[in-house]
C-alpha positions as CSV (number, residue, x, y, z in Angstrom):
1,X,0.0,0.0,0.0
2,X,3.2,2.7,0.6
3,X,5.6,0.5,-1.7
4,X,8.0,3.4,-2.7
5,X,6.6,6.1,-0.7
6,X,9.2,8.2,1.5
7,X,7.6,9.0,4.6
8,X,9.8,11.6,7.1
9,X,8.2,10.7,10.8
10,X,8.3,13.4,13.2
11,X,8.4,12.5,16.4
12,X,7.0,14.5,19.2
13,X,7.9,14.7,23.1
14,X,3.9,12.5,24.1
15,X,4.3,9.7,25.8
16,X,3.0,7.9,23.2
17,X,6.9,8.3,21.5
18,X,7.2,4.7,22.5
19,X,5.1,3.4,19.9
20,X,7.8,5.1,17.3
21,X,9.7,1.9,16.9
22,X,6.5,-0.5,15.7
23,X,5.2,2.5,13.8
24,X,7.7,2.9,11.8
25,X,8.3,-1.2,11.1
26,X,5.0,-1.0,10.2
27,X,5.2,2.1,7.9
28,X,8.0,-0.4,6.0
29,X,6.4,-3.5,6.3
30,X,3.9,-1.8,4.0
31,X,6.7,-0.7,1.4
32,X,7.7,3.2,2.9
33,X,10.9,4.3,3.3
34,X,11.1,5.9,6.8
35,X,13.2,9.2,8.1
36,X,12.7,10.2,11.7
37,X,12.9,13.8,13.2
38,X,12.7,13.9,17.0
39,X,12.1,16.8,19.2
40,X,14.1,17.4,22.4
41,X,10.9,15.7,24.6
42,X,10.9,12.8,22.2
43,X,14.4,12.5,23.0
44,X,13.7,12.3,26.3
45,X,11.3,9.6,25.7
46,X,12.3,7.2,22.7
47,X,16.3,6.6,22.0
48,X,17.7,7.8,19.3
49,X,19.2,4.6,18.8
50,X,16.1,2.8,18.7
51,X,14.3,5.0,16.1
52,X,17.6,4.2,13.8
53,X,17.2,0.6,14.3
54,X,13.3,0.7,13.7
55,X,13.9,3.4,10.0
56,X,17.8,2.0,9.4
57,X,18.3,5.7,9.4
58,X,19.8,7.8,11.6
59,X,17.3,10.1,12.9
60,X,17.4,14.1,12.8
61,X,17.6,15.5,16.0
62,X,19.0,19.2,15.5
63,X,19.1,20.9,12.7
64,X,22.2,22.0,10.8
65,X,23.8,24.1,8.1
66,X,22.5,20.8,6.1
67,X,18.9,22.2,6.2
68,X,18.1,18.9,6.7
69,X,14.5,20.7,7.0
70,X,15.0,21.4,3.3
71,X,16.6,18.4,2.3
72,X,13.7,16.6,4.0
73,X,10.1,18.3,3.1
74,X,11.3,21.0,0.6
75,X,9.9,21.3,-2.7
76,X,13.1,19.2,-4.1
77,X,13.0,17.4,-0.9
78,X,13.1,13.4,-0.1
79,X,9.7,13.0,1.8
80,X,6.5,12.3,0.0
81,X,4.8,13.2,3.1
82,X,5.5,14.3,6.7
83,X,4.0,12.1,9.5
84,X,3.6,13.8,12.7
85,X,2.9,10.7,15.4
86,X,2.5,11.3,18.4
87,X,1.7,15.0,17.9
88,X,2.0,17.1,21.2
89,X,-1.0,19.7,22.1
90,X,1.9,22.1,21.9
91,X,3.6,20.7,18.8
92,X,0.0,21.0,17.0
93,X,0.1,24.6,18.3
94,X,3.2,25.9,16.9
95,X,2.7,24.0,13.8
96,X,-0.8,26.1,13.3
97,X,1.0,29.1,14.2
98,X,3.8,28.6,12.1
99,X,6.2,28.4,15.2
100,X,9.6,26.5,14.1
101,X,11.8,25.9,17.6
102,X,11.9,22.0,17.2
103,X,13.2,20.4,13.8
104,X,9.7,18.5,13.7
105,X,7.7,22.0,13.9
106,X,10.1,23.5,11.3
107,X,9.6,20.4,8.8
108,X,6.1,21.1,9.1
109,X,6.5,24.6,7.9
110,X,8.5,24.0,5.6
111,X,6.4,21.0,3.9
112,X,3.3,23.0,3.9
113,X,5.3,25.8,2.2
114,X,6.4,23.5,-0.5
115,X,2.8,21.4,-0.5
116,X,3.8,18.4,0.5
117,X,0.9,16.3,2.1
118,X,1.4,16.0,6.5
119,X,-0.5,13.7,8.4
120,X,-1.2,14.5,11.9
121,X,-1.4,12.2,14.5
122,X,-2.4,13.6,17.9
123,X,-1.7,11.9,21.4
124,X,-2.0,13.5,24.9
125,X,-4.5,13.8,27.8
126,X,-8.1,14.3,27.1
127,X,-8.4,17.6,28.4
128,X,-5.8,18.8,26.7
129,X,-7.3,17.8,23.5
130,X,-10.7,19.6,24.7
131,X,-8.8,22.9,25.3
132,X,-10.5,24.9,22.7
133,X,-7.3,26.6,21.9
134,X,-6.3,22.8,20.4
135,X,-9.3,22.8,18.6
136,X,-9.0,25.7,17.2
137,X,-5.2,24.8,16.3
138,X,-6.5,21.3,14.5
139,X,-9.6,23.1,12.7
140,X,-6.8,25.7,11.4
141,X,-4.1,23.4,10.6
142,X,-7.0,20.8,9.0
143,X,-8.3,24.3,6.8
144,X,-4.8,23.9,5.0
145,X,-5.4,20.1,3.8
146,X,-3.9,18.6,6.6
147,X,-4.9,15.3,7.6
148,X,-6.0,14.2,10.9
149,X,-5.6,10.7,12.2
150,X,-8.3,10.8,15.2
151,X,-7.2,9.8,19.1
152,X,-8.6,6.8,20.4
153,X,-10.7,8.2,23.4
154,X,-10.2,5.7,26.4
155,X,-8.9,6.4,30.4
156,X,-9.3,10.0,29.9
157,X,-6.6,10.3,27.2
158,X,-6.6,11.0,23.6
159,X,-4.6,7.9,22.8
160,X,-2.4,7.7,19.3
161,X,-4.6,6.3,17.2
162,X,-3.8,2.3,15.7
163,X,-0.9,1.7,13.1
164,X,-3.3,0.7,10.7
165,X,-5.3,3.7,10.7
166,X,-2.1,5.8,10.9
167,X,-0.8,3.9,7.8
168,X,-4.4,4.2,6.2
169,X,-4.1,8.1,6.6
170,X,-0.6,7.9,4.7
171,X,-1.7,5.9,2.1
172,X,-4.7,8.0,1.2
173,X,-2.3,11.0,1.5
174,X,-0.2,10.0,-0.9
175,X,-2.1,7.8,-3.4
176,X,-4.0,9.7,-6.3
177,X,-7.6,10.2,-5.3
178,X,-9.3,9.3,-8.6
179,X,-13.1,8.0,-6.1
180,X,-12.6,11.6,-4.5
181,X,-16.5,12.5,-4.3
182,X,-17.8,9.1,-5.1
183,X,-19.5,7.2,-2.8
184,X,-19.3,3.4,-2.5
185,X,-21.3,0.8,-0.6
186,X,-19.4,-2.9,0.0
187,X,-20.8,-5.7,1.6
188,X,-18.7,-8.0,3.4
189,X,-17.9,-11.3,5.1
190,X,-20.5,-13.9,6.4
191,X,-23.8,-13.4,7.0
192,X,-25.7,-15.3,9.8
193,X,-29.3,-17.4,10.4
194,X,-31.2,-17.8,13.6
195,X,-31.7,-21.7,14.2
196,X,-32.9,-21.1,17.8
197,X,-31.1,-18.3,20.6
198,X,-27.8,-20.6,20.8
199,X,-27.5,-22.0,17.6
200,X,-26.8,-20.4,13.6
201,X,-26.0,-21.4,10.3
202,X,-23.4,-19.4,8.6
203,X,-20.3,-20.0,6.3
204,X,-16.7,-19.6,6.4
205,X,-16.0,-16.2,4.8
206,X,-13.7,-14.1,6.8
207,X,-14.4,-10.7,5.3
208,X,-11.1,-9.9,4.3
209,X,-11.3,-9.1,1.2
210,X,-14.5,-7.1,1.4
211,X,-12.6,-5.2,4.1
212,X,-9.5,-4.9,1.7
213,X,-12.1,-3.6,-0.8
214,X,-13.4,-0.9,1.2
215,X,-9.8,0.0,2.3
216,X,-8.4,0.5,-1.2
217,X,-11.4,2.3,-2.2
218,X,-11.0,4.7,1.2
219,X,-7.5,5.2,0.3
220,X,-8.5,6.3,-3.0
221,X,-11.1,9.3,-1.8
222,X,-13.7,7.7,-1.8
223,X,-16.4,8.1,1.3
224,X,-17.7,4.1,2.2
225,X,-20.5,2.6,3.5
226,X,-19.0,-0.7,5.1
227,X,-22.1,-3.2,5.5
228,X,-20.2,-6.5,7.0
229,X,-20.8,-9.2,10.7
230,X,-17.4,-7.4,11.8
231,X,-16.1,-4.3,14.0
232,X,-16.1,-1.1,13.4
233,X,-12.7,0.1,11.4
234,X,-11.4,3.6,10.6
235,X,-11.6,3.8,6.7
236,X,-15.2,3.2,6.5
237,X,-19.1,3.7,8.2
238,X,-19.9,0.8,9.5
239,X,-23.1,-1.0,9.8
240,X,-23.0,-4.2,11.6
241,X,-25.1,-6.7,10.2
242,X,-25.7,-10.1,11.3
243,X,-28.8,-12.3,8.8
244,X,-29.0,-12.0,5.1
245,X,-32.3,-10.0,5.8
246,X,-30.5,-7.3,8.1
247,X,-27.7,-7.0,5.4
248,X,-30.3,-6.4,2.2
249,X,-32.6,-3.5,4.3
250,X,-28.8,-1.9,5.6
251,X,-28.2,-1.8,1.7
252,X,-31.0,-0.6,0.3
253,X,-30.8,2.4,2.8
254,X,-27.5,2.8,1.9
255,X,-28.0,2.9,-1.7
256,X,-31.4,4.6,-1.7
257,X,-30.5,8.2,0.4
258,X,-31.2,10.5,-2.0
259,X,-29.3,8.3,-4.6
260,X,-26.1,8.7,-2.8
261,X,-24.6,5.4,-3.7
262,X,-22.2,5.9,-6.9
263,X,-21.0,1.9,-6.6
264,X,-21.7,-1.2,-4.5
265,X,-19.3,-3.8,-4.0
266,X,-20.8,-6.9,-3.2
267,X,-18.1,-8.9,-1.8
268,X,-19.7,-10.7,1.0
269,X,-21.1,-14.2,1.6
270,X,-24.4,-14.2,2.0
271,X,-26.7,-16.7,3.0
272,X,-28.3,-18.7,0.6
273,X,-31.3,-19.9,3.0
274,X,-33.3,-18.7,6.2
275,X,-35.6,-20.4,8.3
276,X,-37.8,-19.7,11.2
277,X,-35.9,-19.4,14.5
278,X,-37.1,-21.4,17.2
279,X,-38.0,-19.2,20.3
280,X,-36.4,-21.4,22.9
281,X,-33.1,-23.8,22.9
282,X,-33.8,-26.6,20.5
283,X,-32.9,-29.5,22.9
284,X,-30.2,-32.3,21.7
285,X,-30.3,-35.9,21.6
286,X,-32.7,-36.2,19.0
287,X,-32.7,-35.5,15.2
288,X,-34.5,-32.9,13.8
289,X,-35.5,-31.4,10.4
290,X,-34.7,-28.0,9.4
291,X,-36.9,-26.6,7.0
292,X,-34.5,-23.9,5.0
293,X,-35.8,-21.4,2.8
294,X,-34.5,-19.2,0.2
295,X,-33.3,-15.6,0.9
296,X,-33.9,-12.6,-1.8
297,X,-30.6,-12.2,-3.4
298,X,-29.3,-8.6,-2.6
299,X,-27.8,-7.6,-5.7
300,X,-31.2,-8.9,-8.1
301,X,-33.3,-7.0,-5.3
302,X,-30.7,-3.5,-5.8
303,X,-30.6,-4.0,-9.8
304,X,-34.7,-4.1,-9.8
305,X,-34.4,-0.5,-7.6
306,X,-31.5,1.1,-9.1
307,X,-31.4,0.3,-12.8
308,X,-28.3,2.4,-13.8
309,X,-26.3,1.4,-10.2
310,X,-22.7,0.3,-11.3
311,X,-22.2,-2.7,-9.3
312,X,-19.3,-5.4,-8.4
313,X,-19.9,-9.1,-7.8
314,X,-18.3,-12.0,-6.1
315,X,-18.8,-15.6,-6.9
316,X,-17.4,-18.2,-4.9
317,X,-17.0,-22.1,-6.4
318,X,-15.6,-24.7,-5.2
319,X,-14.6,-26.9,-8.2
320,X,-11.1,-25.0,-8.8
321,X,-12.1,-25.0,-12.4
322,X,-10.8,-22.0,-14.0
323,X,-13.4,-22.2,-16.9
324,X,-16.4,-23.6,-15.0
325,X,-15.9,-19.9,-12.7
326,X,-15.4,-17.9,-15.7
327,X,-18.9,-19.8,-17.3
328,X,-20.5,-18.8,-13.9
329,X,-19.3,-15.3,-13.6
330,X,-20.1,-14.6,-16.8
331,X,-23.6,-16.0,-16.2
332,X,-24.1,-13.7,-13.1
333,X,-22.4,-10.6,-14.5
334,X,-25.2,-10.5,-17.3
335,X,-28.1,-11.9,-15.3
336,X,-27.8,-8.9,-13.3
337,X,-25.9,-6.3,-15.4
338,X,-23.0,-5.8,-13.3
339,X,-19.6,-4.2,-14.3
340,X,-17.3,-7.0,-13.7
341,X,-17.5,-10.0,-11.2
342,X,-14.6,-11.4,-9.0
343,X,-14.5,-15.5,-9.3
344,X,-13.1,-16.9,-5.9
345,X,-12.0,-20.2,-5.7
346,X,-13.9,-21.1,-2.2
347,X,-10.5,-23.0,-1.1
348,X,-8.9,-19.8,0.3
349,X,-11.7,-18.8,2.6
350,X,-10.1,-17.8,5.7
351,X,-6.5,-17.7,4.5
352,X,-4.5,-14.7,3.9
353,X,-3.7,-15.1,0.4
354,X,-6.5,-16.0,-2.4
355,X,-7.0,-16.7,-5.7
356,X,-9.4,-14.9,-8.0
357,X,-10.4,-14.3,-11.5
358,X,-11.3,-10.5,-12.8
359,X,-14.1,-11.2,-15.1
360,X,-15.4,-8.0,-16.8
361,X,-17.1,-7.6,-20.2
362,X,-14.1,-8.1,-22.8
363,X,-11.4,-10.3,-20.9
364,X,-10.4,-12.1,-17.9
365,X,-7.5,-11.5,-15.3
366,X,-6.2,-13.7,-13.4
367,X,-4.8,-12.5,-9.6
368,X,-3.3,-14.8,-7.1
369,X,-1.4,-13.0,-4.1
370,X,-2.9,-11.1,-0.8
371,X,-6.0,-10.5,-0.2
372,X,-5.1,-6.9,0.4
373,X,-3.7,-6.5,-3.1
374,X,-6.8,-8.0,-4.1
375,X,-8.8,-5.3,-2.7
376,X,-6.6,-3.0,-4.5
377,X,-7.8,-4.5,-7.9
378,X,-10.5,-4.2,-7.6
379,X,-10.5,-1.1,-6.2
380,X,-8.6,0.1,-9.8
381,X,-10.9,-1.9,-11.5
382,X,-14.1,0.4,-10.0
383,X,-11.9,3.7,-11.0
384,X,-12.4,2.4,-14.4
385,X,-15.9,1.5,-14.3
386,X,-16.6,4.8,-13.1
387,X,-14.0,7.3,-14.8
C-alpha cells in the first residue's frame, strides 16, 4: 500500500513516542521508506538509537547548516509526506502558528510551504485535546489540507490512534484520489441465520477481502459505507449486520439516500437460505428437520431499484475450475448487469492469500497473491468502471 513512498516521521515529546519503533516497522512493512525527526521531549522519551534501528536511518535530531528541514520536506526534498505521530498539544500549536523551535515544527512549515501532504497524528490527555485553543489549532491546521488521524478516546486520554489507521491516513495522502467525491457501498464477510437463541447457520467467509475492498477504495477518496458481521474500522461507516435479511434493508438504505450510492461492492457471503428461528433452545439428543428457505438475493433485489447502479460481484466455487468460474461469472455478471464480477476459488476462505479471476465484459484477469492487493484490484478496477 506505501511501496516506494518516502515517509519523514516526526516524532514529538507525548508519551506515546514509544510506539515510534512498531510504527515505523509498520510504515515499512507496507513498502515506505522511513526518516525520523525527534524533538528534544521525544528524546527524552524514545532513544535515538532505537528510532535508527526501527527506519535503518539515523534520525534528525538538530538541525544544521544541512537544512536537513530542506533536504527533508522542501519542494526538491526526499519525503513524499510528513507524518507527525505522536503530535503534542503544543507541537500542534506551533505547527498552526507557524512556530519552528523543534526540527519537527520547522519540517512542518517547511512542507506545507512547499505542498507536500502532512499527516497529523495527535496523542495527549483528554483535556488537553478539549482545550478549545487545540481545537481551534486542529480546525486551522485541517483548513490547510492537513490530515488528521483521530485519538482513540479511552482512560481520559486521547490515545495515538492504531498503526493501521495511521498507515491508512498515509496511504490516502499519498495515493491519487481518482473516487474523491464518489460514494461506495461494500458488503462484506458472512452473514448469519437464527436456528434457535444458541444455535446459527453461517459460512466460512472471513471478510477480508471485502474489508481490503473498502480500504483501497477509502485510500482512493472515496467516502464508504461498510455493511459486513465485523467491527467497526477507521476507513469506513460501518453498519453491523448479522442475517442476510439485516444485510439487504442496511443496503437498500444505503443505496437509496437521496441516490447517494455511486458503486456497490458486493463482496460478501451471503446466506443462501433462512428459516424460522425457534423461540427457545432446540434440545439435543434427537434428530431434527430444518426446513431452509431461500433468501432474496441482494444484488437482483438492488438491480430491480436502481437500474443504472454500477455494481461489483463476487462468486465463490468450489470446483477449482478456472473455466467452469469464468462460465458462472459470466452467467451472473449478465443476469444482473454488473460491471465485472470477481470469481473466488472457495479454497482460500479464511486464509490470507486468495485466488481470483477479474471477469469484466471483454477479458479475464487472473490475480493470485494477498487479499489486500486483491482489494486494491479491484478497487482500480471500479476507477475504471466509473472514470
Amino acid at each position: 500500500m506505501l511501496e516506494g513512498t518516502h515517509v519523514a516521521l516526526g516524532v514529538t515529546g507525548s508519551i506515546a513516542a514509544v510506539k515510534t519503533v512498531e510504527l515505523a516497522h509498520e510504515l515499512r512493512r507496507h513498502g515506505a521508506s522511513v526518516r525520523a525527526v525527534l524533538t528534544d521531549g521525544a528524546r527524552g522519551i524514545v532513544h535515538p538509537w532505537a528510532v535508527e534501528f526501527a527506519t535503518e536511518t539515523p534520525p534528525v535530531t538538530e538541525l544544521t547548516g544541512a537544512v536537513e528541514h530542506v533536504d527533508l520536506c522542501g519542494r526538491e526534498g526526499w519525503a513524499d509526506v510528513l507524518l507527525i505521530a505522536p503530535a503534542t498539544a503544543n507541537t500542534v500549536g506551533k505547527v498552526a502558528a507557524a512556530v519552528d523551535d523543534t526540527p519537527v515544527t520547522t519540517c512542518a512549515t517547511t512542507a506545507l510551504g512547499a505542498d507536500i501532504p502532512v499527516v497529523v497524528a495527535p496523542a495527549m490527555h483528554e483535556p488537553m485535546y478539549d482545550h478549545p485553543g487545540v481545537l481551534d489549532a486542529i480546525d486551522r491546521v485541517e483548513s490547510w489540507g492537513v490530515d488528521f488521524v483521530d485519538p482513540r478516546i479511552e482512560e481520559g486520554k486521547a490515545k495515538l490512534a492504531s498503526e493501521a489507521a495511521i498507515v491508512t491516513a498515509v496511504a490516502r495522502a499519498t495515493t491519487p484520489d481518482p473516487l474523491a467525491g464518489r460514494h461506495v457501498v461494500v458488503t462484506s464477510g458472512a452473514t448469519t441465520e437464527s436456528v434457535d437463541p444458541i444455535r446459527t447457520l453461517s459460512n466460512r467467509a472471513s471478510g477480508r477481502t471485502g474489508r481490503a475492498v473498502a480500504r483501497a477504495c477509502h485510500v482512493r477518496g472515496a467516502s464508504v459505507t461498510l455493511v459486513h458481521d465485523g467491527p467497526d474500522v477507521h476507513y469506513a461507516d460501518v453498519c453491523t449486520v448479522e442475517s442476510a435479511a439485516e444485510m439487504l434493508d442496511a443496503v437498500v438504505a444505503a443505496v437509496a439516500d437521496d441516490d447517494s450510492a455511486d458503486a456497490l461492492v458486493s463482496a460478501a457471503a451471503v446466506s443462501d437460505f433462512t428459516l424460522d428461528s425457534a423461540p427457545e433452545k432446540i434440545r439435543s439428543g434427537e434428530s431434527i428437520t430444518l426446513e431452509l428457505e431461500p433468501t432474496p438475493k441482494l444484488i437482483d433485489t438492488i438491480r430491480a431499484d436502481h437500474p443504472d447502479l454500477p455494481m461489483v460481484g463476487f462468486k465463490a466455487e468450489t470446483g477449482g475450475d478456472d473455466e467452469a468460474m469464468v462460465e458462472r461469472a459470466r452467467a451472473l455478471r449478465d443476469r444482473v448487469d454488473l460491471a465485472f464480477v470477481v470469481a473466488n476459488d472457495a479454497s482460500v476462505m479464511g486464509a490470507d492469500d486468495t485466488r481470483a479471476l477479474i471477469v469484466g465484459t471483454d477479458d479475464v484477469a487472473r490475480y493470485t497473491g494477498s487479499k489486500a492487493g486483491l482489494g486494491a484490484r479491484v478497487a482500480d478496477e471500479l476507477v475504471a468502471v466509473l472514470d
